[in-house]
C-alpha positions, 0 to 999 in steps of 0.5 A: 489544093482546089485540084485534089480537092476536085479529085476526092469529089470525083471519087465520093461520086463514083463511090456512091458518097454523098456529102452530108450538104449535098442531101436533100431536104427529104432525105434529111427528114428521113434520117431524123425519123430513123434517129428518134426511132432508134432514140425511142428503142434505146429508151424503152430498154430503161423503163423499169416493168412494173413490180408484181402484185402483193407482197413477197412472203418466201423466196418467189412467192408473192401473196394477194389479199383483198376482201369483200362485204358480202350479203349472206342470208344466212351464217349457214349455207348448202342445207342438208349436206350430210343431214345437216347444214354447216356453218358458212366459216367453215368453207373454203372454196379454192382455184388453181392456175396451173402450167396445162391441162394435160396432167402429169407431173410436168404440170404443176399450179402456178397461182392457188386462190382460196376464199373464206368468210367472216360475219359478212365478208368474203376474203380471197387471198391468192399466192403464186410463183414468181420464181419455179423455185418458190414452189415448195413455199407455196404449197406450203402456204396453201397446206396450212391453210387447211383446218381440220374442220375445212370443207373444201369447195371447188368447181371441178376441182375433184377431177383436176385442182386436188389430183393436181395439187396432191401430186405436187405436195408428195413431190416436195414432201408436205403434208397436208390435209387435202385427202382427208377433208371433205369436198363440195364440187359444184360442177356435179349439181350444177349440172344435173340441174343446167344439163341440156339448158345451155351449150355447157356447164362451165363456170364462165357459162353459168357465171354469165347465164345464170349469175348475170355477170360480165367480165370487162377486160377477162384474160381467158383462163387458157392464156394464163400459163403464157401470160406466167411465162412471159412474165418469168422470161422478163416482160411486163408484169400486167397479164400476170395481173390480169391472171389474179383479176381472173382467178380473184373472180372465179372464187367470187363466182364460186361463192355465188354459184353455191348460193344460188344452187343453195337458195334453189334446192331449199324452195324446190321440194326435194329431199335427202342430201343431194350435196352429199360430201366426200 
């Protein structure tokens, strides 16, 4: 017995096999490092994402609100728009997250935010797509949002946000009001009064040179579309939620900018209708 047992020794050896007594102390450790990795990894595959923000409201579409005490001066703003000035209530400034900025019908918002007031609060309510599906729900949503006696407020949203989202209602064949209303676009005036003062005239610069704010922990709004994507492909939830933070705080500047450019023209001396609507 003692000789086979030799004998199957010999050959553990000259196969390469060694004897779990027979390994080394470093070798033991190392093996114990591999086993709680791969432990580790076996855990993470358990741990629930987190859920995404708000509140379902339709098939793949969840709805965010949150609101503001905000100190108008005023219940009118932007003075002489058209000969007269209108009443703060009536406007509704609104930015979209959308797939690209290349255009065309492949291209579709993913995340629509609108902001709105009442006395002294500001109200930004957001939407967006959990599912590709939840599109049409979406649009909906945001068309009936729109009243007659809505004045839309946007920062380039004339060149981009409107064209884009006109094309996506006529594709699911909603009606909206979108044509109709009339539209303040504060990257006009913006720059007319900053061209030439800083590298730019985009929202984050104005935000930041002119309003004085500082973001902590923005996700760049050219990395929104990937962070929407991971999170259809099944990972974590937190960069979509960084996309609301981001969106939420474009309406709030939007809100702010049209102040300041407000305040502005009523201490210079010029005349007419320079926010003209159209």
């Amino acid at each position: 017995m003692s000789e086979l047992s030799e004998h199957l020794r010999r050959l553990r050896k000259d196969a390469g096999i060694v004897a779990r007594a027979t390994l080394e102390a470093g070798d033991r450790r190392r093996l114990d490092v591999l086993r709680q990795l791969v432990r580790s990894r076996e855990n993470l595959r358990h741990v629930p994402l987190a859920a995404p923000a708000g509140e379902e409201i339709a098939p793949g579409v969840r709805y965010v609100e949150e609101s503001f005490h905000y100190e108008a001066e005023a219940t009118t703003v932007v003075p002489w728009i058209d000969g007269g000035s209108v009443d703060r209530r009536r406007l509704l400034c609104f930015d979209t997250e959308t797939t690209g900025l290349a255009g065309g019908v492949g291209t579709r918002a993913f995340m629509i935010g609108v902001g709105s007031w009442t006395a002294q609060t500001l109200t930004v309510r957001q939407i967006y797509l959990t599912t590709t599906g939840g599109e049409a729900a979406m649009l909906q949503t945001f068309a009936g949002w729109l009243q007659p006696d809505t004045i839309l407020v946007s920062y380039n949203g004339k060149s981009y946000d409107v064209p884009l989202l006109k094309g996506r209602l006529r594709l699911n064949r909603i009606d909206h009001r979108l044509a109709e209303l009339p539209h303040i676009d504060w990257l006009h005036p913006t720059r007319r009064a900053y061209r030439g003062t800083f590298e730019n005239c985009k929202l984050s610069t104005m935000e930041r040179e002119v309003l004085n704010i500082v973001r902590e922990d923005d996700l760049p709004g050219a990395q929104a579309p990937a962070a929407w994507l991971a999170y259809l492909r099944g990972e974590s939830s937190r960069n979509l939620a960084r996309v609301l933070d981001h969106n939420r705080q474009d309406i709030i500047t939007l809100m702010r900018l049209g102040d300041h450019l407000s305040r502005q023209l009523v201490r210079s001396s010029q005349p007419a209708t320079p926010w003209k609507c159209v």
